[in-house]
C-alpha positions as CSV (number, residue, x, y, z in Angstrom):
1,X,44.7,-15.7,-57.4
2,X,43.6,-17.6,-54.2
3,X,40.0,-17.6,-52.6
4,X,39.4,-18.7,-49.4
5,X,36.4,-20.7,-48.6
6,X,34.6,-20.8,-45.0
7,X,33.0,-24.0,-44.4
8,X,32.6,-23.3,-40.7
9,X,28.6,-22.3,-41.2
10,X,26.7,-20.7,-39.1
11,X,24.5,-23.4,-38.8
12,X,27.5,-25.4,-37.3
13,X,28.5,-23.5,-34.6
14,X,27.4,-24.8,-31.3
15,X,24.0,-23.7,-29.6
16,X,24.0,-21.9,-26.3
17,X,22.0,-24.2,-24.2
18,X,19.0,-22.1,-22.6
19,X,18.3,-24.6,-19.8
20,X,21.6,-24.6,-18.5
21,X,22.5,-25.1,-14.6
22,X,23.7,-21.5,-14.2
23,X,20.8,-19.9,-16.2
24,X,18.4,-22.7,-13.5
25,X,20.1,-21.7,-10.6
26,X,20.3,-17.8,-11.3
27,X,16.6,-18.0,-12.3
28,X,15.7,-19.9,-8.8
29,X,18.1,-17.4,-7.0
30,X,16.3,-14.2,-8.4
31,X,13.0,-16.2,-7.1
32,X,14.0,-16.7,-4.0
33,X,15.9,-13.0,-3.7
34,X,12.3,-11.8,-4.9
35,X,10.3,-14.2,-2.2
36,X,12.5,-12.6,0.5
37,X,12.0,-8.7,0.2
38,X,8.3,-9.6,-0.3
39,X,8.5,-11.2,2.8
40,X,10.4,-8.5,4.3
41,X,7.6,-5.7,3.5
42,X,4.9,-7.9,4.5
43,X,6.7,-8.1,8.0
44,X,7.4,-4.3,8.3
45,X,3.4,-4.1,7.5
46,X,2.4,-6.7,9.8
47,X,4.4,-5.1,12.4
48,X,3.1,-1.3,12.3
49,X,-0.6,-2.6,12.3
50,X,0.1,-4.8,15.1
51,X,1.2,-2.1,17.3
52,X,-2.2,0.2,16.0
53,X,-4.2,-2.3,17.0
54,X,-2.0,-2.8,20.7
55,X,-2.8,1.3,21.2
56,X,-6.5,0.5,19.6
57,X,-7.0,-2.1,22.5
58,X,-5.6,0.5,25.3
59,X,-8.0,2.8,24.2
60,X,-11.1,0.8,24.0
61,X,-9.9,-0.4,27.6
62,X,-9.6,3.2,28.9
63,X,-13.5,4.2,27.3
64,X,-14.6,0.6,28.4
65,X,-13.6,1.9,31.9
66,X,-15.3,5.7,31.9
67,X,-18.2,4.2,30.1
68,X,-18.4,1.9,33.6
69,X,-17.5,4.8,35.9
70,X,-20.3,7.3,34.0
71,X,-22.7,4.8,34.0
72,X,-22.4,3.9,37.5
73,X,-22.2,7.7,38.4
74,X,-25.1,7.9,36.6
75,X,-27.3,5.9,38.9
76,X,-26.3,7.6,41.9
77,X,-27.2,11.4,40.6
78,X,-30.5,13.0,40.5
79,X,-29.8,15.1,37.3
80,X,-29.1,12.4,34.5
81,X,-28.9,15.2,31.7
82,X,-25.2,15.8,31.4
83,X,-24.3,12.3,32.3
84,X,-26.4,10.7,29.6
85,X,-24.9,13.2,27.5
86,X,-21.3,12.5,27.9
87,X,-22.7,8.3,28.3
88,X,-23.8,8.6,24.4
89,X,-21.0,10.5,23.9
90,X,-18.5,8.0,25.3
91,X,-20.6,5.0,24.0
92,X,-20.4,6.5,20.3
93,X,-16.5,6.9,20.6
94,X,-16.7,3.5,22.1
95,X,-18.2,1.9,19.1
96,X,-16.2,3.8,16.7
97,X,-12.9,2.2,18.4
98,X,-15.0,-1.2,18.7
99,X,-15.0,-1.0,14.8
100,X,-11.7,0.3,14.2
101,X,-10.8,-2.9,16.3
102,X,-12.4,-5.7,14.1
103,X,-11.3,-4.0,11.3
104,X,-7.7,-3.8,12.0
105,X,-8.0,-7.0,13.5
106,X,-9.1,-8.2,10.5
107,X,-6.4,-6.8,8.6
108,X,-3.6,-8.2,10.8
109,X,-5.0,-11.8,9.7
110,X,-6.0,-11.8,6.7
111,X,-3.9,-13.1,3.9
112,X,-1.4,-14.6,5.7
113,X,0.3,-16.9,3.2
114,X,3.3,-19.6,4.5
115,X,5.9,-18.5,1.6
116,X,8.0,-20.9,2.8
117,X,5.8,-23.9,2.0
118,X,4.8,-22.1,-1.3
119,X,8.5,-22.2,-2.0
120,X,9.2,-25.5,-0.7
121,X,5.8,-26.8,-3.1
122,X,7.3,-25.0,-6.1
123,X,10.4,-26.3,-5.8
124,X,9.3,-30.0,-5.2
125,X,6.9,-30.2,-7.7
126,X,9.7,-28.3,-10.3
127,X,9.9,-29.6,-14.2
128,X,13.4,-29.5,-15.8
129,X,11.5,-27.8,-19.0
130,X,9.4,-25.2,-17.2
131,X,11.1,-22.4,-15.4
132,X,9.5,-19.0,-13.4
133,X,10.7,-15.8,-13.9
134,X,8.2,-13.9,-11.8
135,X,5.3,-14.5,-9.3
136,X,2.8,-12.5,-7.5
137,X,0.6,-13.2,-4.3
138,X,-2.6,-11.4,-4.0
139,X,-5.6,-12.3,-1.4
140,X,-4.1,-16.5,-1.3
141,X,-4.2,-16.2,-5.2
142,X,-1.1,-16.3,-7.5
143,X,-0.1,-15.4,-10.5
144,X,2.8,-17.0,-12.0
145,X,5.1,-15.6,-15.0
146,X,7.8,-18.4,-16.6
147,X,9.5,-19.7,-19.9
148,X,9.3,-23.1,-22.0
149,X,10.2,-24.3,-24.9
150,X,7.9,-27.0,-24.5
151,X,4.4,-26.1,-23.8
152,X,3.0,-29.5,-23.2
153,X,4.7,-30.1,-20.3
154,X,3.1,-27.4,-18.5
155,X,-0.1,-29.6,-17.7
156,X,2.0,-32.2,-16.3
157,X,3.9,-29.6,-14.1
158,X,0.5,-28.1,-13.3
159,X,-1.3,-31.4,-12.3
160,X,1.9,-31.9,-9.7
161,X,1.3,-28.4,-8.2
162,X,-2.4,-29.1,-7.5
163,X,-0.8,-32.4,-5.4
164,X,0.8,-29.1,-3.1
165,X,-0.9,-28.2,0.1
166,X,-1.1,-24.2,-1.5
167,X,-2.3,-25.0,-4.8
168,X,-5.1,-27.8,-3.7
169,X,-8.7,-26.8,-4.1
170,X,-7.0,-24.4,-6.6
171,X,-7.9,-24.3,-10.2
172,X,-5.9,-22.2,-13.1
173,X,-8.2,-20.3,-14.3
174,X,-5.9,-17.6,-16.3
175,X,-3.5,-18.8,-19.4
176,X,-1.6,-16.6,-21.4
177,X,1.2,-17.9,-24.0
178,X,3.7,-15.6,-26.0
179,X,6.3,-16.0,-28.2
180,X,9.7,-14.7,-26.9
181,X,12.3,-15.3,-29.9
182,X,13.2,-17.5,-32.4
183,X,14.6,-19.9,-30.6
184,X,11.0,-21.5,-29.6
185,X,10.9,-19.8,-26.4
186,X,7.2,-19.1,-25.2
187,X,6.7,-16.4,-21.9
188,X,3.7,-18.5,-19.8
189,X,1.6,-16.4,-17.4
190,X,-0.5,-18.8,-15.4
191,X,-2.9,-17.3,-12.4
192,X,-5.2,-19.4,-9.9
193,X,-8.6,-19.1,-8.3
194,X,-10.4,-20.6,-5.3
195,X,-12.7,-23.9,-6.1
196,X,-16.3,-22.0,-6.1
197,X,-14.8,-18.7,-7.2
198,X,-17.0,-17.0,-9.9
199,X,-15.2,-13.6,-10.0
């Protein structure tokens, strides 16, 4: 009776290379797909509060202008009563659309972040054994999400970043490690804070 025999072990069939140019280029190409719609909404956003604050400015404009006429009306008449009523009136409404002003002025400005040179920074200061899977912008923080089989290459890879324009005067202040398979893969999830930050 014959027996067959399989020496083809499993230990000797070949190893699908994690870090290969396809898996590298679809990982920067869901990146930049991600970088892009966040970009997108932050236009859309920047857009509709730019145009409240063009009709914000019309209006303080148009009460800047009764608050003249009133007050100059004012010194002319003999009975102030009504006019100093509808003056505090207009001034309240003035104020209320001087705040609603700095506010949304404010809010057009603030946290405006070049993605492109946080792009360009990530991908010049890139290490072949370090590779992001997700990131998040928040108030000129970031929080970065990746995979490594080798985690001590990520100081090296960090200590380039801080060389970027975006990440100096930035420290890593967050540093989470977990095991992904077998295969030694370990999910990183890095975030940053401002220099002087105590929060």
């Amino acid at each position: 009776m014959k027996q067959r025999i399989n020496l083809y072990l499993s230990e000797l069939r070949p190893v699908k290379d994690p870090l290969s140019l396809n898996n590298i280029a679809l990982s920067w190409a869901i990146v930049l797909v991600l970088c892009i719609g966040y970009m997108s909404i932050l236009m859309y956003v920047n857009k509709d509060l730019t145009q409240e604050l063009t009709q914000v400015k019309r209006k303080l404009t148009q009460k800047t202008a009764q608050v003249n006429e009133l007050q100059a009306a004012l010194a002319v008449k003999q009975d102030k009563t009504f006019l100093s009523q509808q003056l505090n009136k207009l001034k309240k409404e003035y104020q209320h659309k001087e705040m609603m002003l700095k506010y949304i002025s404010g809010k057009n400005n603030e946290d405006k972040i070049s993605y492109a040179d946080v792009m360009s920074d990530l991908a010049q200061f890139h290490h072949s054994d370090v590779w992001l899977t997700q990131f998040e912008f928040m108030n000129h923080e970031i929080e970065l999400k990746g995979l490594t089989q080798s985690p001590s290459k990520l100081p090296y890879w960090f200590d380039g970043l801080k060389q970027s324009a975006f990440f100096s005067g930035k420290s890593f202040s967050v540093l989470e490690f977990t095991h992904v398979d077998e295969q030694s893969k370990i999910e990183f999830r890095v975030a940053t804070t401002k220099k002087g930050d105590n929060s």
